[in-house]
C-alpha positions in Angstrom: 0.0 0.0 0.0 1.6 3.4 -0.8 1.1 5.7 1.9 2.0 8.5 0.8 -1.1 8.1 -1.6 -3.7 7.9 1.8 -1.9 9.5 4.4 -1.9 5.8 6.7 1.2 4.1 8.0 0.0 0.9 8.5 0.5 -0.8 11.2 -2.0 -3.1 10.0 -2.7 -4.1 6.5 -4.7 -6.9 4.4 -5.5 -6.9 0.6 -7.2 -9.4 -1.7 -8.5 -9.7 -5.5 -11.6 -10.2 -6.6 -13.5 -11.3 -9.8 -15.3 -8.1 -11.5 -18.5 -9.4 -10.5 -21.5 -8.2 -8.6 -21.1 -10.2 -5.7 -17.8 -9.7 -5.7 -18.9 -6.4 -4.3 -20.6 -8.1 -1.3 -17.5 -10.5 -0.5 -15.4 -7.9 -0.4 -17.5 -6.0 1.8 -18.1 -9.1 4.3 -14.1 -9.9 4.2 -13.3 -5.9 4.9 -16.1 -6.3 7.9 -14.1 -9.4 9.8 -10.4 -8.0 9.3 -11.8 -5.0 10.6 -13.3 -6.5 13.6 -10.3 -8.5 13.7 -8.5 -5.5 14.2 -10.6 -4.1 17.2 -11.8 -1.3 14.7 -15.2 0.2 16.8 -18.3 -0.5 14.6 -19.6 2.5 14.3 -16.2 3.7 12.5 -16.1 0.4 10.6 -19.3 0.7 9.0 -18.6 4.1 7.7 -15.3 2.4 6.0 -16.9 -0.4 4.8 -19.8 2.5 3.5 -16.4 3.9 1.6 -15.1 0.6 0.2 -18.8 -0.6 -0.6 -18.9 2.0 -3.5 -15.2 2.0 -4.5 -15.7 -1.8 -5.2 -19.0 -1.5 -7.0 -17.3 1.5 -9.3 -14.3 -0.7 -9.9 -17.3 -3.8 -11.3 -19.2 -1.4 -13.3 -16.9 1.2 -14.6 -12.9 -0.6 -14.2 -14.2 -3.8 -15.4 -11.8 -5.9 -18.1 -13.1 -9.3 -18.7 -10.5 -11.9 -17.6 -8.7 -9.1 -15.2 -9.0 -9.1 -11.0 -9.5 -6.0 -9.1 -7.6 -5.4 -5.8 -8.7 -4.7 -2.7 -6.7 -3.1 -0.1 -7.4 -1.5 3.4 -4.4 -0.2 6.1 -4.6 1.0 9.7 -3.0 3.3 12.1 -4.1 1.1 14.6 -5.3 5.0 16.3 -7.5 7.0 14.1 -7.1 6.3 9.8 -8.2 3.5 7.6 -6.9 3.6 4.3 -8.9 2.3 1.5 -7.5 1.4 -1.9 -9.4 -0.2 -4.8 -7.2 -0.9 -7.6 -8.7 -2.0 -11.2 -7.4 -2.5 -14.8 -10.4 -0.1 -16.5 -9.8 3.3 -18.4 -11.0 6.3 -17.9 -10.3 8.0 -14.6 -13.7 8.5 -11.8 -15.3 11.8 -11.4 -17.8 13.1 -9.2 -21.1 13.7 -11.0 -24.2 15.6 -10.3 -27.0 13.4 -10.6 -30.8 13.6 -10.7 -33.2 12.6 -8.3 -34.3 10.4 -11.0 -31.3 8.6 -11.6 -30.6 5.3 -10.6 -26.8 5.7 -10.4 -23.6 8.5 -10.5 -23.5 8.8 -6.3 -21.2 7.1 -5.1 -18.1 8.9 -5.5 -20.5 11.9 -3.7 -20.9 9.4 -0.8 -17.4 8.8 -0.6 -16.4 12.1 -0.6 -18.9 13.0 2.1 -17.4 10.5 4.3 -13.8 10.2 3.8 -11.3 13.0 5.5 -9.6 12.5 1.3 -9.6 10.6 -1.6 -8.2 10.6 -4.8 -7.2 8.4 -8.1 -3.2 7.3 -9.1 -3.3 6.4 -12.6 -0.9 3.1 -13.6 0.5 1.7 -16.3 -2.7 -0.4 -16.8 -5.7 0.7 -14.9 -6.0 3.0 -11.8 -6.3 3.1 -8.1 -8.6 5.2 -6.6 -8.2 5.7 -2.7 -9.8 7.2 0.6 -8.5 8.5 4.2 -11.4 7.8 6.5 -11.0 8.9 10.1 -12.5 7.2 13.1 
């Protein structure tokens, strides 16, 4: 995990790919959930990083999706007061927040994640992108 991306030193840190799927979305979720817990993070905080990772995930399945290609998963903690929150996937095109209508069914979530993350932001790669989030407990 780069660091310098999030603003977390780790002292703790886990990371996993997943299949471009749907429910890809939910086992990364569910994973993210028990290594938090495993790491005594309080629920309350947990949930609003799981909120954060919920639609990094789901952007990286719609938008980053390359058939045949992973996306990564990967989350670091201070162990005090940061969670760091990267999704990496192999898609063009970089994410942008977007002002959608009341009727749409879509084009939010990087609006919830910038409500409640401290930062976030995208690193572009050779192939692909990482987008990433600070969220403080």
């Amino acid at each position: 995990m780069n660091a310098q991306s999030h603003g977390v030193i780790p002292l703790h840190g886990w990371k996993q790919r997943f299949t471009p799927v749907p429910l890809s979305v939910h086992r990364a979720r569910q994973t993210a959930a028990a290594v938090l817990c495993a790491w005594r993070v309080e629920p309350g905080s947990a949930q609003v990083a799981l909120l954060v990772l919920s639609e990094l995930t789901t952007n990286a399945v719609r938008h980053g999706r390359v058939p045949g290609r992973y996306y990564e998963v990967r989350i670091a903690y201070d162990a005090e007061k940061l969670i760091g929150i990267e999704v990496t996937d192999p898609g063009d095109g970089l994410p942008v927040i977007t002002d959608a209508t009341p009727e749409a069914e879509s084009g939010r979530g990087l609006a919830i994640v910038a409500a409640f993350a401290e930062a976030w932001g995208v690193r572009e790669r050779v192939v692909g992108k990482t987008v990433w989030a600070r969220v403080r407990l």
